[in-house]
N, C-alpha and C positions, 0 to 999 in steps of 0.2 A: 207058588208057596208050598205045596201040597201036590202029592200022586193020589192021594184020598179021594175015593167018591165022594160028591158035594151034591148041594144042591145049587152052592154057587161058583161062581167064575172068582178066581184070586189069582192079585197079585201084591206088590209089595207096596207096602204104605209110602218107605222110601228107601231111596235106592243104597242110602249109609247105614240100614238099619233091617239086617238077613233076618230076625225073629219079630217080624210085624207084618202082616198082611191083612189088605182091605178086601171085603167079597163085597160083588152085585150078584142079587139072586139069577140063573138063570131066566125064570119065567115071569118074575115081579120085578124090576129092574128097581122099584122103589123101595125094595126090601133090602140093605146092604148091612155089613158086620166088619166086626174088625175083632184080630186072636193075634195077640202080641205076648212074648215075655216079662213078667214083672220084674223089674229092677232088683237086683241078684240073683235073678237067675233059678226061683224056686218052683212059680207056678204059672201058669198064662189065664192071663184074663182073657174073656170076651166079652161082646154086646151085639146084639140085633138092633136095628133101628127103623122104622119104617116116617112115617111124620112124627111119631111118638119112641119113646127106648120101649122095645119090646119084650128085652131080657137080656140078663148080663151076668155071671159068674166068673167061677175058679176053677181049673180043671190041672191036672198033672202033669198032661201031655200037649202037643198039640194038636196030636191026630185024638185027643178026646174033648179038644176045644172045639174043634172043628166039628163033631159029632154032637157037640153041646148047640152049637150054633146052629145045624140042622135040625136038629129036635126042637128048637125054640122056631123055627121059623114054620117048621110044619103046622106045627100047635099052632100059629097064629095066623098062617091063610087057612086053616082050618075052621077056626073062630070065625075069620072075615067073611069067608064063601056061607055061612051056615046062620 
């Protein structure tokens, strides 16, 4: 989905649908997100999830969805380990 440094591994949600991609964290495998296109085409949602929604926004781009989704996932094994 992505050339972007991540923290996770992505690929596509599905295979009829090029602006949608699922991550598994690297190192948390329970940690997973998802950065899709909004319907028209204006902004991309995502969400973090681990057993709970860990965080979810709107971002402009995708490579700042994806940097969205990395900031929220740090914060929260950060939270968890501490």
């Amino acid at each position: 989905m992505t050339s972007t440094q991540t923290q996770f591994t992505w690929r596509k949600s599905w295979e009829d649908r090029p602006n949608d991609g699922t991550g598994t964290h690297k190192t948390d495998p329970e940690l997973t997100a998802r950065v899709y296109l909004e319907p028209g085409g204006k902004q991309w949602y995502w969400v973090v999830n681990s057993w709970r929604k860990v965080d979810a926004g709107l971002a402009p781009t995708k490579e700042s969805a994806i940097r969205a989704v990395d900031r929220a996932a740090a914060t929260y094994l950060d939270k968890s380990e501490g």
